[in-house]
LUMTI-842666 format. One record per residue: residue in three letters; z, y negated, x negated of N, C-alpha, C in turn. Coordinates in pm, whole numbers, plus 50000, padded with zeros to 5 digits. Last residue first. Layout:
AlaZYXZYXZYX;...
***
This chain:
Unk461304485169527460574503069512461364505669698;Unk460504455369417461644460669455460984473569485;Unk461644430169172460314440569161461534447469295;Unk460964400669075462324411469097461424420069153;Unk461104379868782460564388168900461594397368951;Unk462624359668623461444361068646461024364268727;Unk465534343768870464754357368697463214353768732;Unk466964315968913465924321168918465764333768783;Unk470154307669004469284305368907467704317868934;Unk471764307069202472134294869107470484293169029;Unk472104331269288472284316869379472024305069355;Unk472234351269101471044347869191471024336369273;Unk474624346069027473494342768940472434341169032;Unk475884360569220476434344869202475384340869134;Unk474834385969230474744376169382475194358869327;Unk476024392868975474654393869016474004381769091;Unk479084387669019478164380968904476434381368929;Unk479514402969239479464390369242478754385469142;Unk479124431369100477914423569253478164409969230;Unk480834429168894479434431668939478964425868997;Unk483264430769095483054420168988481554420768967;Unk482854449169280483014439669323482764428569231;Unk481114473869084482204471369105482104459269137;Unk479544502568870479144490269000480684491169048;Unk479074507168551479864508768675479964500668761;Unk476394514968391477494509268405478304511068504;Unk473794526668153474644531268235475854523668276;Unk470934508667959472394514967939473944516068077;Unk467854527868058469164512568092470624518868033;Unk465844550768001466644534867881467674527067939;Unk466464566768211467364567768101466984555967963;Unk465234548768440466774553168423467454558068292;Unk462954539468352464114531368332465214533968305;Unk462014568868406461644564768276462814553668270;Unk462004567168669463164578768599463144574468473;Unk460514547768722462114544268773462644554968692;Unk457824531268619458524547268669460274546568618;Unk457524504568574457114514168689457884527968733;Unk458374501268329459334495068422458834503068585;Unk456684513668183458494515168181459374514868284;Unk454644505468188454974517368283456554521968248;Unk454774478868089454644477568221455554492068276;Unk457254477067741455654485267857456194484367981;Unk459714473767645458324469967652456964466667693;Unk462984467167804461324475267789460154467067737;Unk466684469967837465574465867756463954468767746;Unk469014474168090468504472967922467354468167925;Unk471644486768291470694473968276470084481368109;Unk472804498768606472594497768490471954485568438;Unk473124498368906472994515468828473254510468679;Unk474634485369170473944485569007474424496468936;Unk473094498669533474704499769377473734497969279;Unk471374493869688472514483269691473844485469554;Unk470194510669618470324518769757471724504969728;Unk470054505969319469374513969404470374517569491;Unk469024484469069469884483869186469274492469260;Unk469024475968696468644484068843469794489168914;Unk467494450968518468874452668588468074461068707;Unk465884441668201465974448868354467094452468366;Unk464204423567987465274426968045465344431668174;Unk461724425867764461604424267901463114429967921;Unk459404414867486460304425067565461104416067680;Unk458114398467360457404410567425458524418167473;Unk459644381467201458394377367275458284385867388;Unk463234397367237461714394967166461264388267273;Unk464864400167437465424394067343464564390967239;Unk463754387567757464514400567664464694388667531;Unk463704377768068463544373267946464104386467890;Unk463984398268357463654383468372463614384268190;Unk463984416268700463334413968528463294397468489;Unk465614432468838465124424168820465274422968673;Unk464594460069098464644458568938464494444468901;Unk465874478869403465304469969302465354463369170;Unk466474484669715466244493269573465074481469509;Unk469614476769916468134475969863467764484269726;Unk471984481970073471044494270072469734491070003;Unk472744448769985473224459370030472454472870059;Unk472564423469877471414435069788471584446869865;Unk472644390270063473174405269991472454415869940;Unk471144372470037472014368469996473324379569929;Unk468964378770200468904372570099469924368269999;Unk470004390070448469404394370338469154390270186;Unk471114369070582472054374670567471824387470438;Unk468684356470628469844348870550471034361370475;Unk467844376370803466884371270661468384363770619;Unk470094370070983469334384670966469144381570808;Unk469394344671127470164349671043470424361570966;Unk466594354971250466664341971117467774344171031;Unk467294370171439466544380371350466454365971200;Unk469004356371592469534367471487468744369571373;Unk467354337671730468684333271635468774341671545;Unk465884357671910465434347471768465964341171674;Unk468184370172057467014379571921466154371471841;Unk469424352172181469954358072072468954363371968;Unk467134321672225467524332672244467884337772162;Unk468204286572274467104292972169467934309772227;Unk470314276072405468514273972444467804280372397;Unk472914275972418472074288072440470654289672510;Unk473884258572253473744259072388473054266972477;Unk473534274471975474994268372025475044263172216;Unk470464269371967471574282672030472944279972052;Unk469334250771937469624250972088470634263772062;Unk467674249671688466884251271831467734253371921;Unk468394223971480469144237271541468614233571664;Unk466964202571368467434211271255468194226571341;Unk467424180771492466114192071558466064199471381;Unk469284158871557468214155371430466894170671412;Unk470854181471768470274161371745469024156771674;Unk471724199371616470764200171737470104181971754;Unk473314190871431471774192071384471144197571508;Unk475264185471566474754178271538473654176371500;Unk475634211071825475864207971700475484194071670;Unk476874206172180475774206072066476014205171933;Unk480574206772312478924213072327477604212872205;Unk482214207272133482514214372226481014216772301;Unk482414211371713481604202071858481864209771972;Unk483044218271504483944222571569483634215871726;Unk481034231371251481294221071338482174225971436;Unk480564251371027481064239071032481164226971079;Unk480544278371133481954273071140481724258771060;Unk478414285871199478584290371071480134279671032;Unk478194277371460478364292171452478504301871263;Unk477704255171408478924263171504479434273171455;Unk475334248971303476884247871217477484251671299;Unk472694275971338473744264771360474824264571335;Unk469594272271099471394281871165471874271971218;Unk467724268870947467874263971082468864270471185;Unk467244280270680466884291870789467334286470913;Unk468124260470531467204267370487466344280170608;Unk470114247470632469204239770602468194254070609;Unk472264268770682471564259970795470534254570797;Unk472524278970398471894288870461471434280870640;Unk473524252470279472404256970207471464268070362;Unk475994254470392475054246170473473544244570382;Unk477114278370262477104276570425475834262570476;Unk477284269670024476204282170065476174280270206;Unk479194252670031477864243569969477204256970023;Unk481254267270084480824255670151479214250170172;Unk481524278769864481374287669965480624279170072;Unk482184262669654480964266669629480584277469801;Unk484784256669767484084244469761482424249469735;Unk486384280269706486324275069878484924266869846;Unk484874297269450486174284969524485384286169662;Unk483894323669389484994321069304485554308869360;Unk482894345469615482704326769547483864329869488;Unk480464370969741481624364769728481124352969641;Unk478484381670034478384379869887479954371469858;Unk479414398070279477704396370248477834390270067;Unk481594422570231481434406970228479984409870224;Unk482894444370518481814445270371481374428970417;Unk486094444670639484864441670683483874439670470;Unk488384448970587487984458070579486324458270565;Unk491234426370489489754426370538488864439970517;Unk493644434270336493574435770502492144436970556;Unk492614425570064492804442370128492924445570270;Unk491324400570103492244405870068492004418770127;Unk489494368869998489124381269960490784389469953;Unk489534346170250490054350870136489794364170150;Unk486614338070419487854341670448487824344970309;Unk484144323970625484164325470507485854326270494;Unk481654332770879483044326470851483254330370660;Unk478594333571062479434335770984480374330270940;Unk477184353571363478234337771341478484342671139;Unk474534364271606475164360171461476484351871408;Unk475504362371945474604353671846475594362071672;Unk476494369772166475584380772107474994373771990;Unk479174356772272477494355172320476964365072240;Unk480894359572082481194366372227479744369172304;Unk479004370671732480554363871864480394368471981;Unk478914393471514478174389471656479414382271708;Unk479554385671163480074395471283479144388371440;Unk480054383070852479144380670932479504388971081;Unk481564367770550481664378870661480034371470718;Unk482004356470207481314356470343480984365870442;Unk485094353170015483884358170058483224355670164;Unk487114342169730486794343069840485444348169894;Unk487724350869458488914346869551488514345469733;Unk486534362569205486074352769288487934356369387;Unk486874379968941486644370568912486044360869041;Unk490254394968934489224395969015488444379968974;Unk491944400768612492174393068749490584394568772;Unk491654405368360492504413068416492254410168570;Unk490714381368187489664389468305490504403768347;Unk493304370968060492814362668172491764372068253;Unk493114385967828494424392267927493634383668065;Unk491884391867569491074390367727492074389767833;Unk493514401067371493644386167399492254386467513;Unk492994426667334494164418767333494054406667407;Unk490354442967467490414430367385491824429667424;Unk488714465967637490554461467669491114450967524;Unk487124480367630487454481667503489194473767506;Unk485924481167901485894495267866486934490967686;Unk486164454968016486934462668095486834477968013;Unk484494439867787485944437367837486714447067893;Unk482344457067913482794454667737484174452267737;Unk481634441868153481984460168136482414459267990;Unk481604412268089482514419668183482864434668143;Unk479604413367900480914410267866481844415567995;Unk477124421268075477874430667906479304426867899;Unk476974405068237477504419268264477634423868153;Unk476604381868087477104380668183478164397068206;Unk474154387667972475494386167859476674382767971;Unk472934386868179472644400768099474504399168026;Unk472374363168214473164375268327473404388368264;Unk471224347668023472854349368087473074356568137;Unk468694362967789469184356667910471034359467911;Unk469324374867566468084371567563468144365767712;Unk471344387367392470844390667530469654388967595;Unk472624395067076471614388367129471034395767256;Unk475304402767012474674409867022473614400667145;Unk478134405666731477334395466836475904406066870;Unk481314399466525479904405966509479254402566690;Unk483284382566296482614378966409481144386266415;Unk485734392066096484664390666114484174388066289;Unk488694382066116488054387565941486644387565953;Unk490914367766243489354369266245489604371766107;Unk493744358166244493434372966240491994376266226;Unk493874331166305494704338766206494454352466175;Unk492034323766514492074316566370492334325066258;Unk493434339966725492664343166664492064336566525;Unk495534318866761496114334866708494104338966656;Unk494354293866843495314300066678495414312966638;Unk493304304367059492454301266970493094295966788;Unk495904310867228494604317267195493844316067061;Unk496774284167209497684294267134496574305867092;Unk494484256467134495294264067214495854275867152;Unk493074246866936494524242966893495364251567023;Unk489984253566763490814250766915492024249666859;Unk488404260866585488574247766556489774239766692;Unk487564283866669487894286066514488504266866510;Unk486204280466888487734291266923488084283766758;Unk484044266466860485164262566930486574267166912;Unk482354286166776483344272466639484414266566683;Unk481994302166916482954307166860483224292966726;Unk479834283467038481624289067105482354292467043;Unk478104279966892478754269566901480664272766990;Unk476854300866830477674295066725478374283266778;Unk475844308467084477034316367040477534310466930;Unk475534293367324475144289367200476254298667125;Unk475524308367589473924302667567474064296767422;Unk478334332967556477924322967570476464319967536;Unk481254354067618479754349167621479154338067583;Unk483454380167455483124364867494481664363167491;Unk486234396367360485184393867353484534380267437;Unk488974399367079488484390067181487114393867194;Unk489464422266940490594413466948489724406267023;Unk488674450166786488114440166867489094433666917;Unk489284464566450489394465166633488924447866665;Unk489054461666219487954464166302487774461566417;Unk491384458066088490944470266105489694473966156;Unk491454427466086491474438065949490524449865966;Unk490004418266393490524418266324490294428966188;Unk486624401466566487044419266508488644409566396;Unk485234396266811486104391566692486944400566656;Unk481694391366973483334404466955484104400266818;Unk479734379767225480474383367057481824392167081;Unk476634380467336477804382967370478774383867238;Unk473784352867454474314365467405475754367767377;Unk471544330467354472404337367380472894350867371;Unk471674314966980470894321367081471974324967226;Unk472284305066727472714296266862472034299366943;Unk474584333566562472944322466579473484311866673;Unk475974330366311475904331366370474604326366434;Unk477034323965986476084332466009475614339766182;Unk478474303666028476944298365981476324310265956;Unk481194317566069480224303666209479004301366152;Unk481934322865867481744334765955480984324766079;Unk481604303165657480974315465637480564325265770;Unk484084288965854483174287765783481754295665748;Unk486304310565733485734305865898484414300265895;Unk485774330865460486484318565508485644316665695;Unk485704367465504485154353865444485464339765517;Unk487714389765323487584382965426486884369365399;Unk485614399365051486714399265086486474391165215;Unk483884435965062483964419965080484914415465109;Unk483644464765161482644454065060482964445464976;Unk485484469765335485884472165202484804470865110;Unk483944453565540485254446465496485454453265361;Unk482084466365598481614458365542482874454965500;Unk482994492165717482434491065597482174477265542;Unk484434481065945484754483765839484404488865699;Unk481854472866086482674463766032483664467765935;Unk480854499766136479834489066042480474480865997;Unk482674509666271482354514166167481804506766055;Unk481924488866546483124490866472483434499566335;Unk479624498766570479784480866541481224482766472;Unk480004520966682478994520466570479824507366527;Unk481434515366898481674527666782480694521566666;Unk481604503067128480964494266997481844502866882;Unk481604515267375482484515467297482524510967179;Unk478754516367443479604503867503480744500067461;Unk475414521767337477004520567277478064511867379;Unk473434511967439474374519367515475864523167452;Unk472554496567230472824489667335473444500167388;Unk472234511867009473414507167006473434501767137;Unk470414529367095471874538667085472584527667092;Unk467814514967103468324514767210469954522467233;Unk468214510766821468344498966898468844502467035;Unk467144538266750468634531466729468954517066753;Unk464264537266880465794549466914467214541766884;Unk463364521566688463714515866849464464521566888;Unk463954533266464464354520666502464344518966638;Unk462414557766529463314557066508464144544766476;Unk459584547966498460554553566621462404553466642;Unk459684537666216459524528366341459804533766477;Unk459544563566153460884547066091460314544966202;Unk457304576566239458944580966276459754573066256;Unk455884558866099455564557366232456794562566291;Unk455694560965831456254547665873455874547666011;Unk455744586365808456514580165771456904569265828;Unk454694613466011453864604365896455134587865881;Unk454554620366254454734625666163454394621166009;Unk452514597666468453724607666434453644618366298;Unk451064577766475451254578766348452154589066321;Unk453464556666708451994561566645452374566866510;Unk455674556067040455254561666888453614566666869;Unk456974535767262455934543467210455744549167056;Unk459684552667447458874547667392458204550067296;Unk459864569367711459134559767696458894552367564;Unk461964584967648462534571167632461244563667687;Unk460424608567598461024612967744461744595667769;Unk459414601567352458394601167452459144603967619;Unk461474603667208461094589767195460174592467311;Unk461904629367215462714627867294462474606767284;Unk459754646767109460204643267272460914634367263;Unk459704636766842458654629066928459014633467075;Unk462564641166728462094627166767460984626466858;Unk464354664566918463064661066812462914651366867;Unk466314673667132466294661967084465714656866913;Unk465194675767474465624681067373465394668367296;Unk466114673667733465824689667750465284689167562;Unk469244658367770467694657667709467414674367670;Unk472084654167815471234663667921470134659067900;Unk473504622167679473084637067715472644644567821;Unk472974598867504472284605067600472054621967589;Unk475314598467343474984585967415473574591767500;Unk475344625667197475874618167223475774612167376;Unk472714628067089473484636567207474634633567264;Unk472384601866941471824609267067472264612767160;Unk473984608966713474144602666824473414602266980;Unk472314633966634473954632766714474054623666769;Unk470084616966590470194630666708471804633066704;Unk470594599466380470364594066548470424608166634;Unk473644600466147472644604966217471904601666397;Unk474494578465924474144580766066473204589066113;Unk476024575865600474704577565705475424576865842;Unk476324557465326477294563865427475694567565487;Unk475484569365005475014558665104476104562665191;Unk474614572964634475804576964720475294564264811;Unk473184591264391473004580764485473964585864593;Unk472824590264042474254593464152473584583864280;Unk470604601663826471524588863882472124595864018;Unk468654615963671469914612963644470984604463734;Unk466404623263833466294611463746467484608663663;Unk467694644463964466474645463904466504636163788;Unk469044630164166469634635164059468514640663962;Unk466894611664314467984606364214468924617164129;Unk466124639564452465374631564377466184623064269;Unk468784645764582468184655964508467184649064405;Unk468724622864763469984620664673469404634064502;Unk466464623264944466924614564852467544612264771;Unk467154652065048465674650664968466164637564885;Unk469534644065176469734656665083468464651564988;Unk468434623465375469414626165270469584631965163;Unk466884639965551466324629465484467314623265301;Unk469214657565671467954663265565467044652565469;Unk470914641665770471414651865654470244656365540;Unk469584626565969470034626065839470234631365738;Unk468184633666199468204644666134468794638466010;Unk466654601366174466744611366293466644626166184;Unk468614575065987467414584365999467974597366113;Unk470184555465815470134560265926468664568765959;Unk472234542465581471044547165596470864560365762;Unk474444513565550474534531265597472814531265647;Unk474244492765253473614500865453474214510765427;Unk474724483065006474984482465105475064482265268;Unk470614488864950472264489764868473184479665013;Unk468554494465032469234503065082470894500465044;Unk466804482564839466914481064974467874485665041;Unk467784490764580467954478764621467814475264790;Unk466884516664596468284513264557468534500564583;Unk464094509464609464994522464738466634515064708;Unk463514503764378463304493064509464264499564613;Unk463544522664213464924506264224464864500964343;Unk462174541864239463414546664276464014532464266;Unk459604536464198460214533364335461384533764362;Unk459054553663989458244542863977458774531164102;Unk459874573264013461264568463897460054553163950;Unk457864586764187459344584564279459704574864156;Unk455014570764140455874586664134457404580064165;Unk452284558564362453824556764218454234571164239;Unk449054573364417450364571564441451474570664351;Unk446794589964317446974574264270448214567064323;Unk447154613764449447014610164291447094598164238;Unk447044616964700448494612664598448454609364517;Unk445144623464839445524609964859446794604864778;Unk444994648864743444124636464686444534626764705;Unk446894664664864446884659964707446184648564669;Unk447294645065209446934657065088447194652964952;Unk448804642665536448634640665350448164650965271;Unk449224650765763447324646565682447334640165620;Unk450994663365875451254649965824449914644865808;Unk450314688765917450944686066032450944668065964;Unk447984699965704448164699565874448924691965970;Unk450514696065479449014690765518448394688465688;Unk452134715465568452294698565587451264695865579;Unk450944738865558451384733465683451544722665690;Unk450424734765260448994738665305449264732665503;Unk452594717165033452154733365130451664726765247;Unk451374699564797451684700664861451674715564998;Unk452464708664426451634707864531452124709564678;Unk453894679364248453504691764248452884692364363;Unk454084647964240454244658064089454164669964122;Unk454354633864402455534644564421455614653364303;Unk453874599864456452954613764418454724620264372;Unk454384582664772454824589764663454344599664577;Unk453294559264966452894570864932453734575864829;Unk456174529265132454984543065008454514553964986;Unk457564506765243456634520265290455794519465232;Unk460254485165334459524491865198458734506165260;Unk461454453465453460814466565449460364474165323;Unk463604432165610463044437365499462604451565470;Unk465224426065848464964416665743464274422165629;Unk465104429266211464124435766101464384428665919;Unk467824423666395466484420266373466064425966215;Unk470224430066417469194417566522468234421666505;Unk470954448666249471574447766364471024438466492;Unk469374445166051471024439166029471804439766162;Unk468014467165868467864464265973468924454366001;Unk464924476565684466214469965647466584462465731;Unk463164507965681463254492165769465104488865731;Unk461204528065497462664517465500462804507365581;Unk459554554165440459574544765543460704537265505;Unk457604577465187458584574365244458594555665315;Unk455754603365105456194594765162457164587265196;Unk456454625664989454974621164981455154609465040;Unk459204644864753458604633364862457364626364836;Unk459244675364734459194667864668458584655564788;Unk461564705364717460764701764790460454683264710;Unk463554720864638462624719864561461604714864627;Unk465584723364834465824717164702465014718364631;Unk464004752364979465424746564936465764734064843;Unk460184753164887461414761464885462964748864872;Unk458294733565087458774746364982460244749465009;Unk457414700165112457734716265191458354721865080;Unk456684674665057455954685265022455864700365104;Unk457984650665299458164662965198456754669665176;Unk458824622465436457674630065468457904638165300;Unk461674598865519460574609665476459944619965505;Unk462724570365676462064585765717461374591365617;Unk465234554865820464404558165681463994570165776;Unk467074521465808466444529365933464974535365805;Unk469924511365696468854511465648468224524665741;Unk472304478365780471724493065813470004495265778;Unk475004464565801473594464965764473134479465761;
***
């Protein structure tokens, strides 16, 4: 749990500075569960620059609680979070300085977002909240002024954790919560799950990640594992202390998270995605006549030739082969599934203009198989597909440039998605790899995104 804060100071001198404001979003990692944002009267005067730069003044304080008037609610909102704020240390210091004032001991873990930041996005020509939310695209009102930096600063740390890939954070968070709490029965850990989609991670004692996994009902998979009798799904029985999850808002998304997640954190018990997730692929080569042909061959190192798209069975490879006859009037000869010495069959029923008998000409045959052969591969294309996010208003994007996936994440705004440098640094960064493409090309076969935008 996590408390996303921002104050707004008087100024002055070292430890004598007094709070005019302050922001709390009470965050759980999904979603927003509880807020607190107040004027504060500071009991002394404010310097003359903050004024200017915040457009708080004295007047607007005087009728403002005084901090002992707020100090429970803070303590209550905040009790069990690491409190997170851009520049921590300083938001910090002012909070804990106030509670000693009052007498009381306030002790939080933190996070700072500009380390992390620099972190998880480096080479920012800099890293003050309002560049560097404005170089993200996103939007901030109200700068400098409390509950507008919280609210930047939430989206900032929404978008840290999605690039998190090393689930550093997630993994901290879990061990704080464990020396909270005692391990909570199976039970407990399945009814705080959603039935959205999206990706999970089964954290043992320490934290570490011991299985990850997808699914369209995440409470319902992981009840599976907690109620399975396979060896898998004992050993984990025995070792879950917590189940933490990360709402996708479509499959393909939770598709490629779990793959690169899997392959960057190396789960114990993932041993099965060690292995290539298809077995076979689709060539394309000119035969003797000059026509198009395609064949469908095991995916091995001898083949040098670039697949137009791969299959995980013979039997789904099949079903694409006479998908791409029907749909673009190919002939089964030449897509190997007729072995006829003169006419196809669908020359018969006027589904194939003749090229197998070389009625229809190479350059009209081709340029049909051509489009097939497009449609099916992304190879040198540049493009963004957008399809559901994880709000009303937000928008999932996957970018492909020059045929390699660059990445994927999350936008709000149209001009997000317009200006490609702007995408580039919200998508969280991945590694294009045969597994990749296939999952892409296999989704696309099956299922419709919203739009696909192409540059």
């Amino acid at each position: 749990m996590y408390a996303i804060l921002d104050i707004e100071t008087t100024g002055g001198k070292y430890d004598e500075e007094g709070i005019t404001e302050i922001a709390i979003y009470k965050y759980d990692g999904k979603k927003v569960v509880d807020q607190f944002i107040s004027l504060v009267n500071p009991e002394k005067e404010i310097q003359p620059f903050v004024v200017n730069l915040t457009g708080i003044n004295n007047a607007m304080l005087r009728t403002a609680p005084k901090f002992y008037e707020v100090a429970k609610r803070i303590v209550e909102i905040t009790e069990d979070c690491t409190i997170v704020a851009h520049n921590a240390q300083f938001d910090y210091r002012i909070l804990s300085t106030e509670y000693r004032r009052l007498g009381f001991q306030f002790q939080r873990k933190t996070l700072c977002t500009v380390e992390l930041s620099q972190k998880l996005l480096p080479g920012k020509e800099s890293y003050s909240l309002g560049k560097l939310v404005r170089s993200l695209g996103i939007p901030v009102s109200d700068r400098h002024r409390a509950n507008g930096d919280a609210q930047a600063t939430l989206r900032l740390f929404k978008l840290l954790i999605d690039k998190d890939t090393s689930k550093t954070i997630i993994r901290e968070a879990v061990k704080t919560d464990l020396q909270q709490q005692m391990a909570p029965k199976l039970l407990d850990i399945v009814h705080q799950l959603p039935t959205n989609t999206g990706v999970y991670y089964i954290h043992r004692e320490d934290g570490e990640i011991i299985y990850i996994g997808k699914s369209n009902n995440i409470k319902r998979r992981v009840n599976q594992h907690f109620t399975g009798s396979s060896s898998k799904a004992k050993r984990i029985q025995r070792e879950v202390v917590a189940v933490t999850y990360e709402e996708t808002g479509n499959e393909l998304i939770a598709l490629l998270k779990e793959n690169e997640e899997i392959k960057q954190n190396q789960p114990i018990l993932n041993r099965s995605r060690k292995r290539k997730l298809f077995s076979f692929a689709l060539f394309s080569q000119p035969n003797e006549q000059g026509y198009i042909s395609f064949y469908i061959d095991k995916v091995s190192a001898k083949n040098t030739l670039t697949p137009i798209t791969t299959f995980a069975s013979i039997h789904e490879a099949k079903n694409i082969l006479y998908r791409l006859a029907d749909e673009f009037m190919l002939c089964h000869k030449f897509l190997g599934l007729s072995e006829a010495r003169k006419n196809c069959f669908n020359y018969t029923v006027k589904k194939c203009n003749g090229a197998c008998i070389s009625e229809e000409s190479i350059e009209e045959y081709n340029q049909r198989a051509t489009l097939a052969i497009e449609k099916f591969s992304f190879d040198s294309q540049n493009m963004i597909l957008v399809d559901h996010g994880r709000e009303i208003d937000e928008r999932s994007a996957i970018l492909i440039e020059n045929g390699v996936f660059k990445g994927l994440g999350y936008i709000h705004l149209n001009y997000q998605l317009s200006n490609v440098d702007i995408l580039r640094t919200l998508l969280t960064p991945m590694d294009d790899n045969p597994d990749v493409r296939h999952l892409i090309q296999s989704y696309l076969r099956k299922r419709k995104v919203l739009k696909i935008v192409r540059f």
